[in-house]
C-alpha positions as CSV (number, residue, x, y, z in Angstrom):
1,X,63.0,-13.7,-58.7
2,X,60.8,-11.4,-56.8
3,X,58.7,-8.9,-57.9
4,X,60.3,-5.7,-56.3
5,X,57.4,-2.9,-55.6
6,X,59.0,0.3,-54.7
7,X,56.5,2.3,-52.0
8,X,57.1,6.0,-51.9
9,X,55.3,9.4,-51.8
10,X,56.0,12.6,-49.1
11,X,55.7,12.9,-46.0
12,X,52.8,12.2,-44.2
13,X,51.1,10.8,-47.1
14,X,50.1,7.3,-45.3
15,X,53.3,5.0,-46.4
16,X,53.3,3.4,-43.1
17,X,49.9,2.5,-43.0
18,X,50.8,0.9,-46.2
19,X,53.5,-0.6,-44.3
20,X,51.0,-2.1,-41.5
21,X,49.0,-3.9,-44.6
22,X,51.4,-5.3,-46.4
23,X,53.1,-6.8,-43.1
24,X,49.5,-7.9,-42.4
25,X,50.1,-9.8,-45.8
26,X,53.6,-11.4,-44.5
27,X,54.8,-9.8,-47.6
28,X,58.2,-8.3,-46.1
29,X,59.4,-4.9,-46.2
30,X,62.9,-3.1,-46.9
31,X,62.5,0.0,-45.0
32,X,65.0,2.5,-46.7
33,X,64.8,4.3,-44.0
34,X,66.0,2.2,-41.2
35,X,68.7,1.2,-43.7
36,X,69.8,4.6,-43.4
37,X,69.3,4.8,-39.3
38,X,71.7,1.8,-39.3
39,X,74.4,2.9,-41.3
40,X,74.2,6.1,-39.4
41,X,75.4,4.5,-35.4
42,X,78.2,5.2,-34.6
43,X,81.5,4.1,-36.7
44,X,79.0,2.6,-39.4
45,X,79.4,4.1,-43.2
46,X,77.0,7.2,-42.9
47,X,78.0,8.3,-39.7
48,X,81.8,8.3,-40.6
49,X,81.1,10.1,-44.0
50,X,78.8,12.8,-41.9
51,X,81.2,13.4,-39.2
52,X,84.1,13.7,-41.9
53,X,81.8,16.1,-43.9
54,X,80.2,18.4,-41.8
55,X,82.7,18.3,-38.5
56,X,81.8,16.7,-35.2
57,X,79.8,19.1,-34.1
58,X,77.3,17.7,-35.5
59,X,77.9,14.3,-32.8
60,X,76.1,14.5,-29.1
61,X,78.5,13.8,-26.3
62,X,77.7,9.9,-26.8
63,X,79.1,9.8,-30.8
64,X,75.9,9.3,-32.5
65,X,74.7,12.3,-34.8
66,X,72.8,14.8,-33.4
67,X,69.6,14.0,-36.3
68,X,67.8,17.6,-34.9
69,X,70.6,19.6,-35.6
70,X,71.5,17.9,-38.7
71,X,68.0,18.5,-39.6
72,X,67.7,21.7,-39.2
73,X,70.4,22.3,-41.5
74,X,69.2,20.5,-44.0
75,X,65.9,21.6,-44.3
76,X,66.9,24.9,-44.5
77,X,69.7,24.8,-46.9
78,X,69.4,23.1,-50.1
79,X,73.4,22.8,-50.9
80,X,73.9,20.9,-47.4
81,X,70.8,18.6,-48.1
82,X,72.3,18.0,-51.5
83,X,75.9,17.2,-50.1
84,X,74.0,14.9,-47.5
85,X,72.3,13.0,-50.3
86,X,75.2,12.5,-52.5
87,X,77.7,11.1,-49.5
88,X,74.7,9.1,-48.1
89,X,72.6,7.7,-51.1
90,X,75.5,5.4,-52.5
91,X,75.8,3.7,-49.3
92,X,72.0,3.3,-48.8
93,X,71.6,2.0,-52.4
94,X,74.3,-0.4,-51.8
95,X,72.5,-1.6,-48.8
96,X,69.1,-1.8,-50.0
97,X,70.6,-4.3,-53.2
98,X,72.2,-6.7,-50.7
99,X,68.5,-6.8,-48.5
100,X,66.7,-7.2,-51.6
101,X,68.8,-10.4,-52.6
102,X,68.1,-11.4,-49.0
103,X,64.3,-12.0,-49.8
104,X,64.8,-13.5,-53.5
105,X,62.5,-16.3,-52.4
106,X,59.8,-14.1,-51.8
107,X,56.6,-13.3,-54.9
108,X,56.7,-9.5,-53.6
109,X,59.0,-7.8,-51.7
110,X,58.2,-3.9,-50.8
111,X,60.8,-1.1,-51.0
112,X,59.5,1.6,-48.5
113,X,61.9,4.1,-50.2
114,X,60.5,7.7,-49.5
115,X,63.7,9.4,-51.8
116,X,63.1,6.6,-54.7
117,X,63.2,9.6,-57.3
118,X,64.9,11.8,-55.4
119,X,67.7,9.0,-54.9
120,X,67.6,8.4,-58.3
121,X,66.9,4.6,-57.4
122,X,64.5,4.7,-60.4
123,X,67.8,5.4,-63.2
124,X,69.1,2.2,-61.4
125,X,65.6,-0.1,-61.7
126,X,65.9,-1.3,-58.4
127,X,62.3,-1.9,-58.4
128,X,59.8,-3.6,-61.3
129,X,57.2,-1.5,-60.0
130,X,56.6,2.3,-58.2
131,X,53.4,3.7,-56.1
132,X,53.1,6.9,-54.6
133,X,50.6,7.1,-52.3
134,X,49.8,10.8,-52.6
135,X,47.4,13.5,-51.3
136,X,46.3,17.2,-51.4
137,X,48.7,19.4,-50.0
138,X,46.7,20.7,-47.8
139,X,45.6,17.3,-46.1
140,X,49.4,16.3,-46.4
141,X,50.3,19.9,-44.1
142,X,47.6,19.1,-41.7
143,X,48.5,15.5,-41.2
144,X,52.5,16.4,-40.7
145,X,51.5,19.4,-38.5
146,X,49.5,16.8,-36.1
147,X,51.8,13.8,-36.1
148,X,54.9,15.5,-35.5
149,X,53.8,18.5,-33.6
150,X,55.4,21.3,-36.1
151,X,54.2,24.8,-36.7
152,X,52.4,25.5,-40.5
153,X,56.0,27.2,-42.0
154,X,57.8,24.1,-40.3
155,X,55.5,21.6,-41.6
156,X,55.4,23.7,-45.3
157,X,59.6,23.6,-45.2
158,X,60.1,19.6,-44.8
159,X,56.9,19.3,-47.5
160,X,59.1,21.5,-50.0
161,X,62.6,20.0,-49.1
162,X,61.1,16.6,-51.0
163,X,60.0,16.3,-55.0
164,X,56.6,17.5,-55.5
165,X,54.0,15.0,-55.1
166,X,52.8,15.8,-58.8
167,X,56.2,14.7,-60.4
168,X,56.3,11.9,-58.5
169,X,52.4,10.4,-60.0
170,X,54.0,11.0,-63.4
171,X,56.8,8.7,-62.9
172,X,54.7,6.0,-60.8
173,X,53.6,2.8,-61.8
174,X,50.5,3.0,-59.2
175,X,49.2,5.7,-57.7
176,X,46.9,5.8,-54.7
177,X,45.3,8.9,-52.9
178,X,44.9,8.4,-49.3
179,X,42.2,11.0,-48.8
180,X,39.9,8.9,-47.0
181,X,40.1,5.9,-43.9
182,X,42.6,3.8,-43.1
183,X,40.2,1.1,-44.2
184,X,39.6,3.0,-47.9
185,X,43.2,2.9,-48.1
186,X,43.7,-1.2,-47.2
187,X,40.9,-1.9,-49.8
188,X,42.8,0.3,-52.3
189,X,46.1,-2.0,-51.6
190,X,44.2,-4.7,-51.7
191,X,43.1,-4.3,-55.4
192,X,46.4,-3.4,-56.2
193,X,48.4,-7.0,-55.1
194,X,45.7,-8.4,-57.4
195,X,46.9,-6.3,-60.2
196,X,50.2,-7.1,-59.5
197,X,49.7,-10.9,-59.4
198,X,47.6,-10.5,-62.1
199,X,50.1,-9.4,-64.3
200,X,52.8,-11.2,-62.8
């Protein structure tokens, strides 16, 4: 059996630099992400739970869902991001078990799940292990406001539309602050799969 090591933290806190070294490492990746992008194409689980849900105005003229308006929603009303996560979360989960038994072979296998609380994936000890790679909130506002071009209040809104980072360290196996280079951040990982084989 594999060692499962769930990666999570917020948003713009450096998971997919963490991503880069561990695929450096040939150890693979689940991205829960793109499990979710898949099952949200057109007549796939998600997107037929969404358009049922919320109406098809929330489809582009070509049937797939219109993510900006969606998001927009979302981020700005709690209820509808809750009723998103509930219809969408099962199916994920349910996804994310049959990818995991996929890589059984594998020592390690990395969970890039950036809901793993949120999801409640940890109540259902998908993983054996959880880091949060974390950072001042400051530095994490900064970072989002230049990767994905968004004013301060936009950048603030999709920082508080996730768990605190703080709650998140509590419940974490590992946690590793990503304050400095990409390079203090490798060496960081690197000590870690040491750990982890250690113990293993």
């Amino acid at each position: 059996m594999s060692y499962v090591l769930a990666l999570t933290g917020g948003i713009a806190t450096g998971k997919s630099t963490a991503d880069d070294f561990f695929k450096k490492k040939n150890i693979p990746i689940i991205d829960c992400d793109q499990v979710a992008h898949e099952l949200m194409k057109p007549g796939n689980a998600s997107w037929q739970v969404i358009k049922d849900h919320f109406g098809v105005e929330y489809l582009n003229s070509d049937q797939t869902i219109n993510r900006k308006k969606l998001g927009q929603l979302v981020f700005s009303n709690k209820r509808a991001l809750s009723e998103l996560n509930q219809l969408t979360h099962p199916l994920i989960f349910d996804k994310t078990v049959a990818k995991i038994k996929e890589y059984q072979n594998f020592a390690l296998v990395i969970l890039d799940a950036p809901v793993y609380f949120e999801a409640g994936l940890d109540k259902k000890h998908v993983a054996n292990g959880v880091l949060v790679i974390t950072l001042p909130e400051q530095l994490q506002i900064e970072r989002l406001k230049k990767r994905n071009n968004l004013s301060d209040e936009e950048a603030r809104m999709r920082i508080n539309s996730q768990m605190p980072l703080a709650e998140k360290e509590k419940m974490a196996d590992f946690v590793i602050e990503n304050t400095g280079t990409i390079k203090e951040l490798e060496n960081k990982l690197a000590q870690l799969l040491v750990k982890i084989r250690e113990e293993g």
